[in-house]
C-alpha positions in Angstrom: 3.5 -6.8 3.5 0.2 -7.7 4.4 -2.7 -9.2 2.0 -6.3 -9.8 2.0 -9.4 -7.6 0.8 -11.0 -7.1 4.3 -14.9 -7.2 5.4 -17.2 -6.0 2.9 -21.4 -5.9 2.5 -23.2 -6.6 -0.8 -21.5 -8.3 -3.4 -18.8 -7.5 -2.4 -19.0 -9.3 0.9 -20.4 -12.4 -1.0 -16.9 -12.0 -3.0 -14.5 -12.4 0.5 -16.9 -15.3 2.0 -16.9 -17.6 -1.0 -14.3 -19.3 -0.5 -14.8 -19.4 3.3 -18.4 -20.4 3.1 -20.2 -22.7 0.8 -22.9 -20.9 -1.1 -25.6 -23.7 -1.2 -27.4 -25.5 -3.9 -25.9 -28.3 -6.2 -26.2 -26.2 -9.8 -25.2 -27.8 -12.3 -25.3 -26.5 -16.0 -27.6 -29.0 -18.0 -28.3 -26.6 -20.5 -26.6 -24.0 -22.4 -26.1 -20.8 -21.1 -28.0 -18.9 -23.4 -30.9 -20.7 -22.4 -30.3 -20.7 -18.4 -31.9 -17.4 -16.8 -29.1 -14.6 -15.1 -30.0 -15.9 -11.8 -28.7 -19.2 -12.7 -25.4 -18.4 -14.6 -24.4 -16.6 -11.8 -25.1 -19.1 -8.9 -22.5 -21.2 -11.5 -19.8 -18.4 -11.3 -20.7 -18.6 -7.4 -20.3 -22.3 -6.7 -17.1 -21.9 -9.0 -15.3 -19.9 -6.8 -16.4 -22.0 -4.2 -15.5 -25.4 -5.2 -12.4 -24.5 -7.8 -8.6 -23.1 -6.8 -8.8 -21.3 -9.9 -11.6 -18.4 -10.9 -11.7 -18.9 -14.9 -14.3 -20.4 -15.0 -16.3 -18.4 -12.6 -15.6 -15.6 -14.1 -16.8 -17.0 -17.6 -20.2 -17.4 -16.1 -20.0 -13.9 -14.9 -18.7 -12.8 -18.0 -22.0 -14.5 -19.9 -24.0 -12.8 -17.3 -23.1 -9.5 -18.2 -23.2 -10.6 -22.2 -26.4 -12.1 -22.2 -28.3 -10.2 -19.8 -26.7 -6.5 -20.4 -28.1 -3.7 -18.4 -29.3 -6.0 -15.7 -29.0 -5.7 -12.1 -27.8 -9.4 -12.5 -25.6 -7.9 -15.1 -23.8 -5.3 -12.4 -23.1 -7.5 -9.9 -21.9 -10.2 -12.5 -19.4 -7.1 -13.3 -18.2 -6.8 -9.6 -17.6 -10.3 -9.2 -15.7 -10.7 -12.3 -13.1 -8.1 -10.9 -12.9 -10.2 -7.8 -12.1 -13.6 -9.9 -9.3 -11.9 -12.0 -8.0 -9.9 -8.7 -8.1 -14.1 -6.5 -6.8 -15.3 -9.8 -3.7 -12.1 -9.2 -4.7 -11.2 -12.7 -4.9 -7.9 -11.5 -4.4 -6.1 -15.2 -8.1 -7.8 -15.9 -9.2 -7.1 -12.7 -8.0 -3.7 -12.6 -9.5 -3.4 -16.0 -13.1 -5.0 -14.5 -13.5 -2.5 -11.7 -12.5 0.8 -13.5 -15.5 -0.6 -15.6 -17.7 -0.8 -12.7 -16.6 2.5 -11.7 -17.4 4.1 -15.2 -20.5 2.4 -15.5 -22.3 2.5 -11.9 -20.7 5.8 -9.8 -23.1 5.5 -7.4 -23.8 2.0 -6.5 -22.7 0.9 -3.3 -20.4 -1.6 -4.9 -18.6 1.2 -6.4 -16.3 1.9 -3.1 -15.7 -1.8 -3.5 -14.3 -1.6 -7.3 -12.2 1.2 -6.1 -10.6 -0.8 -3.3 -10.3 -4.0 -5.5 -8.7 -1.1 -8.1 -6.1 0.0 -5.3 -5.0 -3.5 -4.6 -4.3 -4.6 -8.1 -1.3 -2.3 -7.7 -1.0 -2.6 -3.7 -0.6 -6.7 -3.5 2.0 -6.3 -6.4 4.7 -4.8 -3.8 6.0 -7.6 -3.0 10.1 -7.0 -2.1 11.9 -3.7 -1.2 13.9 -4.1 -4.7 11.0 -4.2 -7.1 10.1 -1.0 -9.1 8.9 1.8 -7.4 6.1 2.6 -10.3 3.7 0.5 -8.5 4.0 2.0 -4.7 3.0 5.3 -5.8 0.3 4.2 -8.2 -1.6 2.1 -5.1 -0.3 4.8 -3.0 -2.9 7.5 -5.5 -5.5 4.3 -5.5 -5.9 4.2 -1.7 -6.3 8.1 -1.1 -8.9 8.0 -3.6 -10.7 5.4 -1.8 -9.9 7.1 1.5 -11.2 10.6 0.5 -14.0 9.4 -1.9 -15.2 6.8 1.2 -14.0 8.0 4.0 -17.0 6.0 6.3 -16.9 2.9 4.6 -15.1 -0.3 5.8 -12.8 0.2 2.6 -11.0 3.3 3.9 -10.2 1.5 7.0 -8.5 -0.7 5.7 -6.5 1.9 2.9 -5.7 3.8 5.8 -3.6 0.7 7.0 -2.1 -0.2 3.3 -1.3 3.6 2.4 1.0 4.0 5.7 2.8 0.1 4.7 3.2 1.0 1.2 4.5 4.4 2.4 6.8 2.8 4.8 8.1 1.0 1.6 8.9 3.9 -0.2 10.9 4.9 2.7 12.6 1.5 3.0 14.0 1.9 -0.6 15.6 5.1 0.2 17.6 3.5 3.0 18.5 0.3 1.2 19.8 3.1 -1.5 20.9 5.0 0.8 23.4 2.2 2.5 24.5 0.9 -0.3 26.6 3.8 -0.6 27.5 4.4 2.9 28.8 1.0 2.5 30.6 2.3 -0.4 31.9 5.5 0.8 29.8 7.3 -1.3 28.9 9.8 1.6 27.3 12.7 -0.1 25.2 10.6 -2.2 23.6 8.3 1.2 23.1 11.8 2.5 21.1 13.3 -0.1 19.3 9.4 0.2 18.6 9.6 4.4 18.1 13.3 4.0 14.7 11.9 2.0 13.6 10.1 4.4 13.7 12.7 7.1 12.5 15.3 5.6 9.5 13.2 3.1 8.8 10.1 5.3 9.1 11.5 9.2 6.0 9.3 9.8 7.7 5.5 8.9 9.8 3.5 10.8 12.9 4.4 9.1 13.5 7.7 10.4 15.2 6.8 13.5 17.9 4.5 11.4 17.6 7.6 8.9 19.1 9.9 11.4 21.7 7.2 12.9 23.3 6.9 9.3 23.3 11.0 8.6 25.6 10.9 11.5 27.8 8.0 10.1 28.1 9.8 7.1 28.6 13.4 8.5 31.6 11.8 10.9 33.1 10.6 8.1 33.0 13.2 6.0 34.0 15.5 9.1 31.2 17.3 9.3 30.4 17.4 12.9 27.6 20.1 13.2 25.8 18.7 11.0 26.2 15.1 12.9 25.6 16.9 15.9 22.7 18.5 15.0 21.0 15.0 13.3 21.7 13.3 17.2 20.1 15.9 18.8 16.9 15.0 16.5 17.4 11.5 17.0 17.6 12.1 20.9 14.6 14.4 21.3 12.3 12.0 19.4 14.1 8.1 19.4 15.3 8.7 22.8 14.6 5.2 23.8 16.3 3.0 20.5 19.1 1.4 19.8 20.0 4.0 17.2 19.9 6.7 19.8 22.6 4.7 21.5 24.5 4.1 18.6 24.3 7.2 17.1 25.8 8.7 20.9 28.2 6.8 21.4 29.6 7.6 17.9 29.7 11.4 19.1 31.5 11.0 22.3 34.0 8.6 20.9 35.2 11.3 18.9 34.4 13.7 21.9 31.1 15.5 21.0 27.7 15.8 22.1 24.4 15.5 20.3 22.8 19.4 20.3 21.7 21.8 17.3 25.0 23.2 15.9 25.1 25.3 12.7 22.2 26.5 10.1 22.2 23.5 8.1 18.7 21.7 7.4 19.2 19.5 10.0 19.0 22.9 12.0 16.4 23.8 10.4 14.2 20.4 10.9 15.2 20.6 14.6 13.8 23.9 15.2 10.3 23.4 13.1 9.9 20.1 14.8 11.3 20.6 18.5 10.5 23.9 19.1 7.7 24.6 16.5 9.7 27.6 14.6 7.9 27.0 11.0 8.9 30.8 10.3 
């Protein structure tokens, strides 16, 4: 799945250039923080992210910012940046924690569309494997629709937009690892009830086609032809052109049927809403 917090302005832009860009300067910290001015703890948490793999430190500095200089405008974008140094450090529980902050605290500074976004990848760049928990797809899932419907013009949505349909594709992929694990086992109902999910909640991923291509496995060896019938006639109006259509076909006429709607079943019932637009 794909990574990476995208182009940003602000702050927030400074945070995704650090560590492409060097920042200037040769700061060095000859006196104790609490004697250094805002300006000049936070060029330390800067050149930290620059120069180090690791953002503890850097977010230290940003951490004194916000301590020593509370209620600053130093102090806010000290805040921001420490949500970016847990979320490059993958401590996305702190970082998480950091930009709900920001959120609370400044609703309508620009940098808020930011937090939200660094908020919706602390659960988003957890999915990492088909397998894991699906707890955290549906949590980032809510995090980016709030970014896309509270920011719809910034440069944040765009890129929500993109995550929200992989993560939903993932969602869609666990069904049909589920779902062929018991295919595999002869467990036909319960695959059915598994690809029936994908078809009828996740239309838009690229699973449906394969979704469609198992019902029929199942349905043949079950013996429920109308129904596996009905599924290739779905899979042939809209996947025309896969290797699942062809699959899925020649498994009907081996046994000497044709894909076309047969029966009231839901398959039925999907065909005729979305092939010949009966929603009544």
């Amino acid at each position: 799945m794909a990574r990476g917090i995208g182009t940003a302005k602000g702050v927030a832009g400074l945070a995704l250039v650090l560590l492409l860009a060097g920042c200037g300067g040769g700061e060095t910290q000859d006196v104790p923080l609490d004697q250094m001015d805002a300006e000049s703890i936070f060029r330390l948490g800067e050149q930290s992210l620059e120069t180090e793999r690791k953002a503890e430190n850097a977010v230290h500095y940003f951490s004194e910012v916000e301590r020593l200089y509370p209620y600053s405008e130093m102090a806010k974008r000290a805040l921001i940046m420490q949500a970016y140094g847990y979320h490059k450090d993958k401590d996305y529980e702190n970082s998480r924690a950091a930009a709900q902050r920001y959120i609370d605290t400044y609703p309508a500074e620009e940098d808020a569309a930011y937090a939200k976004y660094l908020l919706a990848l602390s659960y988003y760049d957890q999915i990492d494997e088909v397998g894991r928990d699906q707890g955290l797809t549906f949590q980032a899932l809510q995090a980016l629709r709030a970014v896309i419907e509270e920011y719809p013009d910034s440069d944040y949505a765009k890129s929500a937009i993109l995550k929200f349909d992989l993560a939903f594709d993932h969602l869609a992929a666990k069904e049909m690892e589920i779902g062929r694990y018991y295919l595999r086992r002869g467990h036909f109902t319960a695959a059915i009830n598994r690809f029936r999910v994908v078809v009828e909640q996740y239309q838009t991923t690229t699973h449906t086609a394969e979704a469609l291509y198992r019902l029929i496995e199942a349905y043949l060896s079950l013996g429920l032809t109308d129904e596996a019938q009905t599924a290739g006639a779905i899979l042939g109006h809209n996947y025309q052109s896969t290797v699942w259509y062809e699959d899925g076909y020649r498994l009907l006429t081996q046994k000497g049927l044709q894909p076309e709607v047969k029966g009231d079943g839901w398959l039925a019932t999907i065909y005729r809403r979305v092939v010949k637009g009966e929603w009544l």
